[in-house]
Residue, then its C-alpha position, 0 to 999 in steps of 0.5 A: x208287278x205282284x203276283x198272289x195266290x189267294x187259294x189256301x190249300x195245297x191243291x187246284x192252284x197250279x198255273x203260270x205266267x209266260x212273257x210279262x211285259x209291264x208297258x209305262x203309258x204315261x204320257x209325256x209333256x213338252x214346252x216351247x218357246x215359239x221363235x219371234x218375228x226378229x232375227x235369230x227367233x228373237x222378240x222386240x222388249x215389250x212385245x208378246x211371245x208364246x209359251x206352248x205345252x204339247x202333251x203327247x200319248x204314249x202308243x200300243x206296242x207295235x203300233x205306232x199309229x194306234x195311241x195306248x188309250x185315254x190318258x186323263x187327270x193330268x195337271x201341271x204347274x209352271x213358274x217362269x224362274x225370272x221376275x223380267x219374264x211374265x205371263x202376259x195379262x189378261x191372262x190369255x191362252x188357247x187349248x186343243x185339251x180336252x176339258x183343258x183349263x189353264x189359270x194364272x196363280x197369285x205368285x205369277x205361275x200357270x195351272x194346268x189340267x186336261x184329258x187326252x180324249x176324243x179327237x185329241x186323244x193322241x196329244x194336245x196343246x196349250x200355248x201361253x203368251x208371255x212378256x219381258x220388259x227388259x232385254x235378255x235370254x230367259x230359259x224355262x225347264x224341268x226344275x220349273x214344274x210340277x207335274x201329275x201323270x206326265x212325264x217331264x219337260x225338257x228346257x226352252x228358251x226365249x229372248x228379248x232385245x232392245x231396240x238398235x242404237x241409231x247411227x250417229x249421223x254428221x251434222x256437217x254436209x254440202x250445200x250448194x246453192x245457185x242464186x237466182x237459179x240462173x246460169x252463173x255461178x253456184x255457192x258451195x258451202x258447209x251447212x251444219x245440220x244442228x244450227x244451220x250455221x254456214x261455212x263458205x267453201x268456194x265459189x264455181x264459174x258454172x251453175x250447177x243443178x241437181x248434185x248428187x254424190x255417188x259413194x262408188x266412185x267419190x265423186x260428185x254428179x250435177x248439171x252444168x247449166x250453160x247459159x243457153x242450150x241444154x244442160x250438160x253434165x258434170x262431175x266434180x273432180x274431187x275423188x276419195x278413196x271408196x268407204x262402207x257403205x252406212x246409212x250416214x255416209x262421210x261426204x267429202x268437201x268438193x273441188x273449186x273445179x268441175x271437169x264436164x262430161x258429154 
């Protein structure tokens, strides 16, 4: 601050000045990376996130509640710092700014300007969308703009990951076949899910329904098809020690034996 005597003579020019206070009110901007739908705030390659400026207005001094007047011409610029990190286009943005326009430049960085005015006069918004082909953490700071009447921005991050690996899932498995669907005797066999190539396994006096295997307790459930009456039902003997749980569980080969239940 400059304080001038513009009277030239020696006389008429006493004054003073008591409690100067000089008050900064530019106001500040920050930007975010909105969280994703996946865990951890993460997005899926390909996907869009968001990108959001929040403008803020200072306040007057002991009022918090009172903002420190309209704040306008302000601009920035934003470059995102990796090529894999884009601005989605069309370009598409929304705004709460007064007078608030956003243009996408030749070298892939955003323009901005906008008034702290009216309704908005305390902060305002812009918010971006953006895309990244190829998985990874991108980070956006204050090296990364420029700005005119604004305070600058801290750093925000976004990341993007690939899709899960599928399980690897065996291709051996059980087939139990009952032929004729009668009481007899039921076929077990292994079965090759690729090229449906079958390998016997043993053959059991009863016929057996509906087998299911239960990964708690390793055994086999069915139902023993007598040859008259109701079905009873049965559980193979064969156990193995409980595994994890996955979503391709290791199923055991089965007895040649069944033990009934009631």
């Amino acid at each position: 601050m400059r304080v001038d005597n513009l009277r030239g003579s020696g006389t008429g020019n006493d004054t003073a000045f008591d409690n100067i206070v000089v008050l900064d009110t530019t106001p500040k901007i920050d930007k975010e990376f909105q969280p994703g739908p996946l865990p951890g705030g993460d997005y899926p390659v390909g996907g869009t996130g968001q990108l959001t400026f929040t403008v803020t207005n200072t306040h007057v001094p002991g009022d918090p509640d009172t903002p420190s007047g309209p704040k306008q011409d302000w601009s920035f610029t934003d470059t995102l710092n990796d090529p894999a990190l884009e601005v989605a286009t069309p370009l598409d943005y929304t705004t709460t700014c007064a007078d608030g326009e956003m243009s996408l430049e030749a070298d892939g960085s955003l323009s901005a300007s906008g008034d702290l005015a009216g309704a908005t006069v305390e902060s305002c918004t812009f918010t971006v969308d953006v895309t990244a082909d190829t998985p990874g953490t991108y980070t956006n700071g204050p090296g990364d703009m420029t700005v005119s009447g604004l305070d600058p921005a801290g750093e925000t991050a976004i990341t993007f990951v690939g899709a899960p690996e599928p399980p690897e899932c065996p291709t051996p498995h059980t087939l139990w076949d009952r032929p004729g669907n009668t009481a007899g005797s039921t076929q077990l066999s292994e079965i090759d899910l690729t090229t449906s190539g079958l390998t016997p396994i043993a053959d059991l006096a009863q016929g057996i329904d509906a087998v299911g295997y239960n990964e708690v307790d390793g055994n086999f459930y069915g139902l023993q098809v007598p040859a008259s009456g109701a079905p009873r039902s049965s559980r193979s003997i064969r156990r193995r020690r409980r595994s994890r749980r996955s979503a391709c569980p290791t199923l055991p080969t089965p007895a040649s034996t069944w033990a009934t239940g009631g």
